[in-house]
N, CA, C and O atoms as a GROMACS GRO file, in nm:
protein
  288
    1UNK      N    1   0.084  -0.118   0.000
    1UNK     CA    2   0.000   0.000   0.000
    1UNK      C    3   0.089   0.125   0.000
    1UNK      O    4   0.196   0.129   0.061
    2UNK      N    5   0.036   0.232  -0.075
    2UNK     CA    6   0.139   0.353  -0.092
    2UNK      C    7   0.039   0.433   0.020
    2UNK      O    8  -0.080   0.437   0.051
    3UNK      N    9   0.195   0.506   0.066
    3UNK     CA   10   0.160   0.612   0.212
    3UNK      C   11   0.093   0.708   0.144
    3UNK      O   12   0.140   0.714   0.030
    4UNK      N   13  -0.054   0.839   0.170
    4UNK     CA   14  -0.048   0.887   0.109
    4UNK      C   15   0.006   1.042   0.101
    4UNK      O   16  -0.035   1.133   0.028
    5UNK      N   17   0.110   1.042   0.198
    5UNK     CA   18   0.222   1.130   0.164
    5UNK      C   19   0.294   1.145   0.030
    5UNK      O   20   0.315   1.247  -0.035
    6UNK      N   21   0.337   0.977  -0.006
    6UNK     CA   22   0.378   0.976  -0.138
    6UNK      C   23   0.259   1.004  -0.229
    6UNK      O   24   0.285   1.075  -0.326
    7UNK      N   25   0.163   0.972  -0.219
    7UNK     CA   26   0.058   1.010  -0.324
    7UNK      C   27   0.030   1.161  -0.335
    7UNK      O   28   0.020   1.216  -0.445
    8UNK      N   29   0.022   1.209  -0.250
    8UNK     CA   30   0.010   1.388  -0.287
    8UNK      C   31   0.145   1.420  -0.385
    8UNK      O   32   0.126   1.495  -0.480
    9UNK      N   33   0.281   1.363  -0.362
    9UNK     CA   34   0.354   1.452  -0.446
    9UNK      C   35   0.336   1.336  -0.612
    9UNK      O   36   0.329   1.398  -0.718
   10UNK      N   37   0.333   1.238  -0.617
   10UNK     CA   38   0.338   1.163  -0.719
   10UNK      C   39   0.225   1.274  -0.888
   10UNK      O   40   0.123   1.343  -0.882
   11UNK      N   41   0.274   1.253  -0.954
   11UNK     CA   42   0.200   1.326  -1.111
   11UNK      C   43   0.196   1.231  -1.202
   11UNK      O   44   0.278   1.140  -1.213
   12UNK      N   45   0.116   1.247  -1.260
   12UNK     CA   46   0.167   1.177  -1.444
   12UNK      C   47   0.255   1.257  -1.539
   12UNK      O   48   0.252   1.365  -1.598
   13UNK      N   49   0.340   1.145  -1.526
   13UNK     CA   50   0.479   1.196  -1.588
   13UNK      C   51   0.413   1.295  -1.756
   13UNK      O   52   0.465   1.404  -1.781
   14UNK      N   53   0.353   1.264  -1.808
   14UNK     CA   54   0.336   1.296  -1.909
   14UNK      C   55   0.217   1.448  -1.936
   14UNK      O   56   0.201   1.515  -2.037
   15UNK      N   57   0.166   1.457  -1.827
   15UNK     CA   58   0.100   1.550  -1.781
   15UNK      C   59   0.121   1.660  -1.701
   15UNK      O   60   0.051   1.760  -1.688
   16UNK      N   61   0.269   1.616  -1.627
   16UNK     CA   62   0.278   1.757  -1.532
   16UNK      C   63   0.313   1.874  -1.580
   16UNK      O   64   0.249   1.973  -1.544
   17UNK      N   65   0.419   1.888  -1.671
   17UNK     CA   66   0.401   2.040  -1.731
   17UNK      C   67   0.323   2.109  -1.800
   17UNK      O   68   0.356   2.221  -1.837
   18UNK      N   69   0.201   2.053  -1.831
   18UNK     CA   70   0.154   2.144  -1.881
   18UNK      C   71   0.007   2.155  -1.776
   18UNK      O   72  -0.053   2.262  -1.762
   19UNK      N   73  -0.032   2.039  -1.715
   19UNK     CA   74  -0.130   2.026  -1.646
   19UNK      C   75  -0.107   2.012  -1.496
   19UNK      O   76   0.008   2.033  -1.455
   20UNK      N   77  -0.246   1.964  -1.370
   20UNK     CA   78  -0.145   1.897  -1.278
   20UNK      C   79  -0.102   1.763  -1.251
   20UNK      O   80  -0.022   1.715  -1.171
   21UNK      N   81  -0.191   1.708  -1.356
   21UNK     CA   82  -0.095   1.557  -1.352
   21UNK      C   83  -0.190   1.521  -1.218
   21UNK      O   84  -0.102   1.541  -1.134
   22UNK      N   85  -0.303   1.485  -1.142
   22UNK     CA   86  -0.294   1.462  -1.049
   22UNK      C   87  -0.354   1.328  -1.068
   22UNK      O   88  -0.436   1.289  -1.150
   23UNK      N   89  -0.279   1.252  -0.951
   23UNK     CA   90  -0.333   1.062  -0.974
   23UNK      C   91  -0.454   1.011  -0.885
   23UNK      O   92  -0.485   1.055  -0.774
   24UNK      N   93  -0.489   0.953  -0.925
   24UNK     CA   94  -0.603   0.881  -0.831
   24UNK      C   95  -0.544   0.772  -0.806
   24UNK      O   96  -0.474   0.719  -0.893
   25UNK      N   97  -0.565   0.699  -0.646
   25UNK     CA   98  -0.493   0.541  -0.686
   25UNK      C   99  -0.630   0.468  -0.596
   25UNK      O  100  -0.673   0.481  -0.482
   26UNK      N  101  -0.675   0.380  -0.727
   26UNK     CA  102  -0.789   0.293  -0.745
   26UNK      C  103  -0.742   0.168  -0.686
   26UNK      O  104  -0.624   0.140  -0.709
   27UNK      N  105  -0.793   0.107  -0.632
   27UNK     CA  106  -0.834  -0.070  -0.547
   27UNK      C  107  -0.678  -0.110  -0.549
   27UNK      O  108  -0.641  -0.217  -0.596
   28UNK      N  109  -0.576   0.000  -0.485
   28UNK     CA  110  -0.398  -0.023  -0.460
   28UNK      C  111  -0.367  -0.124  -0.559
   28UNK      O  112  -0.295  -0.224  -0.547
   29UNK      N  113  -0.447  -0.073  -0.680
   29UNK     CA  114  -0.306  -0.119  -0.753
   29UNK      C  115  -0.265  -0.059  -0.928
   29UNK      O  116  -0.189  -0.102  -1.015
   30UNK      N  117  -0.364   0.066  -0.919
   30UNK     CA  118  -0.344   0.154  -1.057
   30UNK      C  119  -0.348   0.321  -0.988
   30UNK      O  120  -0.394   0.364  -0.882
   31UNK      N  121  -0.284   0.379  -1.087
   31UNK     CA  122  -0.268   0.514  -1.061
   31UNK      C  123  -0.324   0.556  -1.207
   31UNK      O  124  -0.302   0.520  -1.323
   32UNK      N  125  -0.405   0.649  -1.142
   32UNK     CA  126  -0.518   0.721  -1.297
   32UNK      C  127  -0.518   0.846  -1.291
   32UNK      O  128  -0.576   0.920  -1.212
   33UNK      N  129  -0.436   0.877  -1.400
   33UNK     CA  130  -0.441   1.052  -1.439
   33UNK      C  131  -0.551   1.068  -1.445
   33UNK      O  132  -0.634   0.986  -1.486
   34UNK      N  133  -0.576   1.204  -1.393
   34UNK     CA  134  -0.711   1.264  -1.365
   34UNK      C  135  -0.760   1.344  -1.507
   34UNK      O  136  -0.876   1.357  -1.546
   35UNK      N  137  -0.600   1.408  -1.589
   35UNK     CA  138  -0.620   1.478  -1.659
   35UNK      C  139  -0.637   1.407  -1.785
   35UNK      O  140  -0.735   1.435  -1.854
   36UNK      N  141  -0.546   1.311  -1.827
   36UNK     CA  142  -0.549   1.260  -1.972
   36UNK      C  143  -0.568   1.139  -1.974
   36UNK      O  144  -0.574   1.081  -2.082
   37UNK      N  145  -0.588   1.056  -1.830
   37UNK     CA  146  -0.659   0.870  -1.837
   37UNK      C  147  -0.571   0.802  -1.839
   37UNK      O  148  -0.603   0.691  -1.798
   38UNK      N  149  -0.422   0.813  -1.879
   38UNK     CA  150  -0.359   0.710  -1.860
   38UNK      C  151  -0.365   0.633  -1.687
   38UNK      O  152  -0.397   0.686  -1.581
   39UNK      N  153  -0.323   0.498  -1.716
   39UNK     CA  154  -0.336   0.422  -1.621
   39UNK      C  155  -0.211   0.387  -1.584
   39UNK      O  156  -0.148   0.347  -1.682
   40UNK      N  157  -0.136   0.384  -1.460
   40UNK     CA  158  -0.038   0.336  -1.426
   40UNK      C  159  -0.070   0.234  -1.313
   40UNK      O  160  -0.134   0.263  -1.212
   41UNK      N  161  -0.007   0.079  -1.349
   41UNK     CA  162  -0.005  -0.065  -1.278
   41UNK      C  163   0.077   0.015  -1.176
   41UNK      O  164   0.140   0.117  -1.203
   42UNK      N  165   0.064  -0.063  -1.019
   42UNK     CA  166   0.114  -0.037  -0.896
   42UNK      C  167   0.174  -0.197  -0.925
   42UNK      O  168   0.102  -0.264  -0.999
   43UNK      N  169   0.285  -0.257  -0.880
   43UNK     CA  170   0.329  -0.407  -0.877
   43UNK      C  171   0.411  -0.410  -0.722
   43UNK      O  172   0.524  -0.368  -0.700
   44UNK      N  173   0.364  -0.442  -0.673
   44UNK     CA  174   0.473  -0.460  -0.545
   44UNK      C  175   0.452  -0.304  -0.452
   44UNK      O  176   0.519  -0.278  -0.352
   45UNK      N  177   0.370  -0.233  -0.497
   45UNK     CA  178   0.358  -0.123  -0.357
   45UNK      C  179   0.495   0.004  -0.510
   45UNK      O  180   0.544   0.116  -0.497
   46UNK      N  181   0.499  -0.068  -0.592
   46UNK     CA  182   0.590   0.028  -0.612
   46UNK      C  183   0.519   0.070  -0.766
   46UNK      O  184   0.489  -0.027  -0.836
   47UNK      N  185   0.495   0.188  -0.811
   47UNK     CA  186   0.420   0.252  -0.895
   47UNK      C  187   0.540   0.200  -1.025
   47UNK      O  188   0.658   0.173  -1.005
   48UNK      N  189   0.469   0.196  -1.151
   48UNK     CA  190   0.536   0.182  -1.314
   48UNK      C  191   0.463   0.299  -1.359
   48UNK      O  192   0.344   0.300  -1.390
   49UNK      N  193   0.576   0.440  -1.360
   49UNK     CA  194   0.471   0.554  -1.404
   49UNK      C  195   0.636   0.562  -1.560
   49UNK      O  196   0.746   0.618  -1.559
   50UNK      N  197   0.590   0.504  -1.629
   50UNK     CA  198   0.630   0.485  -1.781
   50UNK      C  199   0.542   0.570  -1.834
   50UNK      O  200   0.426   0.578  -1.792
   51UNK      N  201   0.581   0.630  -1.918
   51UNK     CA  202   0.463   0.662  -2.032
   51UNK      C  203   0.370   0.606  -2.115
   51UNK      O  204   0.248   0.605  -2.108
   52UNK      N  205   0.486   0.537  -2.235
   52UNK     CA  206   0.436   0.410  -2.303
   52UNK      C  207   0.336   0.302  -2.194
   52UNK      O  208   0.225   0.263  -2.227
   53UNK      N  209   0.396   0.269  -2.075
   53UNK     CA  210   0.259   0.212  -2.005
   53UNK      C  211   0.142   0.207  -1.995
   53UNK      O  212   0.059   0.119  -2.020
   54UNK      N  213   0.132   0.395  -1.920
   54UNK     CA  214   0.032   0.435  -1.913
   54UNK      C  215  -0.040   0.447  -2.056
   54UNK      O  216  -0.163   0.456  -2.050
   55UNK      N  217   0.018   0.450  -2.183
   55UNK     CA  218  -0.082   0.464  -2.261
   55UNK      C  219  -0.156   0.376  -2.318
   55UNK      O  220  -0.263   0.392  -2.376
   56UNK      N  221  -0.067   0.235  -2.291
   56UNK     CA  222  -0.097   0.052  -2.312
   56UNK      C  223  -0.265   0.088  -2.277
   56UNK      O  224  -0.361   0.068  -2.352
   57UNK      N  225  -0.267   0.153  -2.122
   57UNK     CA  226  -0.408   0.129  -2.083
   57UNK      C  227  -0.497   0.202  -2.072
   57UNK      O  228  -0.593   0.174  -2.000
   58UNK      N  229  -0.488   0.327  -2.147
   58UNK     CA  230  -0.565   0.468  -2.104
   58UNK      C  231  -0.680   0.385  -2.176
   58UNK      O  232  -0.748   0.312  -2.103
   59UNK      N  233  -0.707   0.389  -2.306
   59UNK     CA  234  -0.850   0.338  -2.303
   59UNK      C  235  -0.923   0.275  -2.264
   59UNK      O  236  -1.036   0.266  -2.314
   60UNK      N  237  -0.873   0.192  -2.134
   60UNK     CA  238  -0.911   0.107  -2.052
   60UNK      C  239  -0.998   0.139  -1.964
   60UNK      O  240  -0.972   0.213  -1.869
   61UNK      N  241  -1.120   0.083  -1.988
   61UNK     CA  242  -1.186   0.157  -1.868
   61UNK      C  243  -1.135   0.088  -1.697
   61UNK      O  244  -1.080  -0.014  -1.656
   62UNK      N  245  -1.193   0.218  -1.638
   62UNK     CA  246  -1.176   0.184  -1.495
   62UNK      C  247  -1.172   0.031  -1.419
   62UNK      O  248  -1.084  -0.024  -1.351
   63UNK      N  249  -1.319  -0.015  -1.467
   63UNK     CA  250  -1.398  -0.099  -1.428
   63UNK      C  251  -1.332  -0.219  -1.464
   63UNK      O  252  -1.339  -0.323  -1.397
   64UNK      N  253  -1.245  -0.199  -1.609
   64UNK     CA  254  -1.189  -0.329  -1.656
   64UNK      C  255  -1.052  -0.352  -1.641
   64UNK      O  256  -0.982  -0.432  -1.704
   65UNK      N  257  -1.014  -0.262  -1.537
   65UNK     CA  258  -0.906  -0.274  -1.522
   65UNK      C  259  -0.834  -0.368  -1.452
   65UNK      O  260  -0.861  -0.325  -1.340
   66UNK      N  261  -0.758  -0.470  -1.429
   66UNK     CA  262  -0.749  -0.601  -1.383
   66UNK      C  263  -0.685  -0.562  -1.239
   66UNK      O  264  -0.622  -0.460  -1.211
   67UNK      N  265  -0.714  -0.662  -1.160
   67UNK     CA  266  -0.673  -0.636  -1.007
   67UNK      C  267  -0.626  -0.796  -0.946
   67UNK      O  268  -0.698  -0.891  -0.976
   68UNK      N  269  -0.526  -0.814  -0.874
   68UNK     CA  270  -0.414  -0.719  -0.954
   68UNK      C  271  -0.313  -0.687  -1.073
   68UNK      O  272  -0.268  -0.789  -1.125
   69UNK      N  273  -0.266  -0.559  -1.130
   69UNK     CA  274  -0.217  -0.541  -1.189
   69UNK      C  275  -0.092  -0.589  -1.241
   69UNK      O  276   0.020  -0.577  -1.191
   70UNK      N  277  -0.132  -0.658  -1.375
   70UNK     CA  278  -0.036  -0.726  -1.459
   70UNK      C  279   0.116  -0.703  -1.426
   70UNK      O  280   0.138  -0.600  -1.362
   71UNK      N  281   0.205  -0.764  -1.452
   71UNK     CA  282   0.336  -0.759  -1.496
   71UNK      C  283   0.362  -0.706  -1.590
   71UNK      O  284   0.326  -0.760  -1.695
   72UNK      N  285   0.419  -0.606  -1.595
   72UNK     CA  286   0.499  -0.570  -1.763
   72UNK      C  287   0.623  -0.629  -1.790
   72UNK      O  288   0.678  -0.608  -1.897
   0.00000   0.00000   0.00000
C-alpha cells in the first residue's frame, strides 16, 4: 500500500508540465491521471509511471481494469 504522503507529491509523468498531472490510486493497484486517463499498474507497492505504459491502458476503462495489476 502507498503512504499517502507519497501520493500527494506523485504526477503523471506525461501530464505535469503542462497540467497537474494529479493521480487517483484505485483498489492499490493503478494510478489514474485525472487529466489525460492514462493508467499506471502499482506491482509490489511500487508505482510503473512509464509513459508508453500508461498509454498501453488509457483506453481502458476503470472498471476493466485487472486487479491485480499485470506484470509488464
Amino acid at each position: 500500500m502507498l503512504s499517502q504522503d507519497f501520493l500527494d507529491i506523485l504526477r503523471c509523468p506525461a501530464c505535469v508540465r503542462e497540467k497537474e498531472g494529479l493521480l487517483e490510486y484505485y483498489r492499490e493497484a493503478w494510478l489514474i491521471c485525472q487529466d489525460c486517463g492514462r493508467k499506471y499498474p502499482v506491482k509490489d507497492d511500487i508505482p510503473v509511471m512509464l509513459i508508453d505504459v500508461g498509454d498501453k491502458w488509457a483506453k481502458t476503462a476503470k472498471a476493466d481494469l485487472p486487479v491485480p495489476a499485470p506484470a509488464e
